[in-house]
N, C-alpha and C positions, 0 to 999 in steps of 0.2 A: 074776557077770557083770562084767568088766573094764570100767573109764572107758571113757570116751568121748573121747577129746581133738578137740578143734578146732586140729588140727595144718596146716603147710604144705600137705602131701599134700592135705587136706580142703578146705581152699580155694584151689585150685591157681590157680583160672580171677577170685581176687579179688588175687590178688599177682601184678603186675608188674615188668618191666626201671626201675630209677629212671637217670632219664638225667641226668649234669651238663649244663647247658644255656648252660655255659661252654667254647665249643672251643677248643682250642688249633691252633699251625700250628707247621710243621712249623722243625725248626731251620735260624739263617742267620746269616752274618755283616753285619759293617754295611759299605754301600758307602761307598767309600775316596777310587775315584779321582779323582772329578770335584773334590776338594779344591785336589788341586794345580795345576789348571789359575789360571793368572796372568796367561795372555795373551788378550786379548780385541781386536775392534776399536775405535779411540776415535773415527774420526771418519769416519761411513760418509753421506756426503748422502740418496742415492739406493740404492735398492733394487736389488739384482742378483745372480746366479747365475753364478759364485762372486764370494765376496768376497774381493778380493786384498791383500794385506797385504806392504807393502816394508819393507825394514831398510837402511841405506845401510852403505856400507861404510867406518872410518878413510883418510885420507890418511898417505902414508906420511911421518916425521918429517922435521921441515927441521933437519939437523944443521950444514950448510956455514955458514958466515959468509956475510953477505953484502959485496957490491961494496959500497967506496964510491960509485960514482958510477950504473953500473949497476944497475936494477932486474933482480930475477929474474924468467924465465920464471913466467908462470901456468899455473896445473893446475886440471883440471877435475876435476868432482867422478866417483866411480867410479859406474859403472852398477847400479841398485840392483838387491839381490834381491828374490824376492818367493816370499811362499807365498799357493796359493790355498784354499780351504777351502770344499766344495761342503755346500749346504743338502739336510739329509734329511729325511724328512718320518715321521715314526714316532706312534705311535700302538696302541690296543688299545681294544675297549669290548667288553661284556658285555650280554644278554637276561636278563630274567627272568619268568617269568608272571605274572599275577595269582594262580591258583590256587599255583603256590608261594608265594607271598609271607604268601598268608594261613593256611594248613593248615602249612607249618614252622617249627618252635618254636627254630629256632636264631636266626631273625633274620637271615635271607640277605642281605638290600639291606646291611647294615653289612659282614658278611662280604665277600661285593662289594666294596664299597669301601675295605677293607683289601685286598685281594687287589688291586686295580687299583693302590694307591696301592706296594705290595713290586712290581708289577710293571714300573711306571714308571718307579722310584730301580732300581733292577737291571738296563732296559736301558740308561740312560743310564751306569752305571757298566759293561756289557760294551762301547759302544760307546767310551767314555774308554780302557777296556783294550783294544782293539785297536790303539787308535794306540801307545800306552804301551810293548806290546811287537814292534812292528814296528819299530823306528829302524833305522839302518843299524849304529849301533856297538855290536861286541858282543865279548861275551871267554868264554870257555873255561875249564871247572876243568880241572887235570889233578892228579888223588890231592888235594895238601894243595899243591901250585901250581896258575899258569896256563900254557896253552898260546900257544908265542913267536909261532904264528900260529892266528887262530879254529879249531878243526877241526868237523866234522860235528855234527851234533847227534845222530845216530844210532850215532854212535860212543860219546856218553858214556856212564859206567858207574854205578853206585850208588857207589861209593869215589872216585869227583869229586866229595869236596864243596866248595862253596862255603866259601871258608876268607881270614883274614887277607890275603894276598900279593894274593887278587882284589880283595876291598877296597876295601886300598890303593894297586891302578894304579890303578882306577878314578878315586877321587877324585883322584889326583894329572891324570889326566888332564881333569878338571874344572877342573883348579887353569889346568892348563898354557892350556886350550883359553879363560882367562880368563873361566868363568861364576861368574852370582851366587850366593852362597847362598839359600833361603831369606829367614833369620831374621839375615843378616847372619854369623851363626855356621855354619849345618850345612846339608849338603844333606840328601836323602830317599831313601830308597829302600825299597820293600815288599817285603818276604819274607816267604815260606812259612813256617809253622811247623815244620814237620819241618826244614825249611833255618834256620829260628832255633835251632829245637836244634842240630843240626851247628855251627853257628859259635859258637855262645854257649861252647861246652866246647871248642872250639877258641881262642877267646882266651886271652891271657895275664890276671893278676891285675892288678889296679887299669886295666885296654884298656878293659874295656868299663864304661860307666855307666848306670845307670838312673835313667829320668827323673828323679826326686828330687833325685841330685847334680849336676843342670847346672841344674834347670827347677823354677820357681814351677807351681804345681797350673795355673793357669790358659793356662800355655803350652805344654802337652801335647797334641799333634796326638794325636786319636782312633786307638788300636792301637800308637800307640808304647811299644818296649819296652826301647828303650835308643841309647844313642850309644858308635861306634866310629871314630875317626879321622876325626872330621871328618862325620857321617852321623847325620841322625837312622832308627832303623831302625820300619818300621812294619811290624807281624807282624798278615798277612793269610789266609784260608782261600782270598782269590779271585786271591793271584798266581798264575801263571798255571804250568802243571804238564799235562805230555803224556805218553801212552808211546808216544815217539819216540826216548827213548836205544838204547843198543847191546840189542840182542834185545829189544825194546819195552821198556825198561828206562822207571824214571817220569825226564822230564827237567824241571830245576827251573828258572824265568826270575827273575832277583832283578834287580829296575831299580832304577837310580839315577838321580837327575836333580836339578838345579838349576832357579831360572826361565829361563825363558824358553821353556822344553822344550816345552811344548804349547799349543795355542790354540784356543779355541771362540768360535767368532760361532752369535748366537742370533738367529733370524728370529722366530720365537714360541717364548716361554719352555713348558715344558711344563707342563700344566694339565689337570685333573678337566673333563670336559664330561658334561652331562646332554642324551640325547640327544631329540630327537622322539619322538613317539609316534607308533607305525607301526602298528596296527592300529585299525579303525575304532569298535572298542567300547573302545578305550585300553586293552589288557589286558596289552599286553606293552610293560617297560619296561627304556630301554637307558641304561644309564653309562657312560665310557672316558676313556680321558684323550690326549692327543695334542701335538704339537709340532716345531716346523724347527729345527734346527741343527745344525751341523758341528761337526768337531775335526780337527786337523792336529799334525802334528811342525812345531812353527817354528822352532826353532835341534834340528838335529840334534846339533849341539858340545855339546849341555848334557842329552844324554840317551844313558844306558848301558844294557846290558842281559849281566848273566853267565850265561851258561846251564850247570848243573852237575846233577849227582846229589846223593842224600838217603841217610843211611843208616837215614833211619827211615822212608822210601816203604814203603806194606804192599803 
């Protein structure tokens, strides 16, 4: 008579699924935009919807000589500008029951509050990138140039990449338009990574530097991956990328901007709240997080945007 084993098969209903009771989430980049915002309100009294913010404008130079004996005419100051910048009210919160809380081995209430806290930083960074890429000024690849005037975006091709000659109008038109740098040295601009591939093998030898050759560890803005004329480049998964080129081709936005480009006034900063308890035996329980504030373009002069093709869009 043959063994007997006390095999799998035999104790089928004693051997279970072993669960890691470690979850992972799912893959993300790290938000970027809310970094570069520099302009903020400094001196708001009173409370109000919107908050308007003026810039005054130079007088123009006194070059004449003046009269001996004659004083010059006075000049008045120019009428200022102003941007306004309307308060949103945004927010998210989350249920959970009793009975889940206690019967699931993952640990939801933490889960929750990871999930709320990716979901917070992520709208505030699509709501920073929608001012980001709406400015008025924008340029055009065309092949391995730019186009003399913007064309369609529907028109663009996969073989408009983003290349050198974009660049550097750009920046030269930062220079022109008299904005600040940054860091006193470079401005910013976030690009796609398939659009940092395209450029990067499009520069010339010793064009482009990586952070190391200009920059101490400590002054490397988060995703930066090199300077090209004047630019720190910061390579992002959330620039921003449609298929809106020619036969829904992917069309790629690469911004550039100096300070002054953007502005947020904060009514209430955004924040974790724990909410009531809405049921009369306490059983279900609510988290979310919530917050007012705007964003605005405030100097349009100090913010680009090149819209181009990739040749490595899949």
């Amino acid at each position: 008579m043959a063994d007997a084993y006390t095999n799998v098969a035999a104790i089928s209903n004693a051997i279970t699924t072993a669960v890691d009771q470690a979850f992972a989430w799912n893959l993300r980049s790290t938000p970027l935009f809310r970094n570069v915002i520099d302009k903020r309100p400094d001196d708001v009294p009173i409370p109000g919807n919107p908050v308007r913010m003026f810039f005054y404008s130079d007088i123009a130079v006194s070059t004449s000589t003046l009269d001996e004996e004659d004083d010059p005419d006075a000049v008045a100051l120019g009428n200022p500008t102003y941007v306004d910048i309307a308060p949103g009210e945004y927010g998210l919160h989350m249920k959970s029951s009793k009975l889940a809380r206690l019967t699931s081995f993952s640990g939801i209430e933490s889960a929750i509050m990871e999930a709320l806290k990716r979901n917070m930083v992520d709208t505030l960074d699509a709501l920073v990138a929608a001012k980001l890429y709406a400015g008025t000024n924008r340029v055009t690849a065309n092949a391995s140039d730019i186009d003399a005037s913007p064309v369609a975006v529907n028109t663009l091709a996969a073989t408009d990449l983003y290349n050198p000659k974009a660049a550097r109008y750009v920046v030269a038109q930062l220079r022109a338009n008299s904005v600040e740098t940054y860091d006193g040295e470079a401005y910013v601009a976030f690009i796609h990574p398939h659009a940092s591939a395209d450029f990067r093998t499009s520069t010339s030898t010793g064009a482009w530097l990586t952070p190391h050759q200009y920059a101490s560890q400590g002054n490397i803005w988060k995703g930066e991956i090199g300077m090209f004329e004047g630019v720190r480049y910061i390579e992002t998964p959330r620039a921003k990328v449609a298929n809106d080129g020619a036969s829904s081709a992917a069309a790629y936005r690469t911004a550039i901007l100096g300070r002054d480009a953007l502005a947020e006034a904060v009514w209430e900063e955004p924040h974790s709240v724990i909410g009531d308890h809405l049921s009369p035996l306490k059983r279900s329980r609510s988290v979310g997080w919530t917050g007012v504030l705007g964003h605005e373009v405030y100097r349009q002069a100090a913010l680009y945007r090149v819209e181009h093709g990739s040749g490595y869009a899949a």
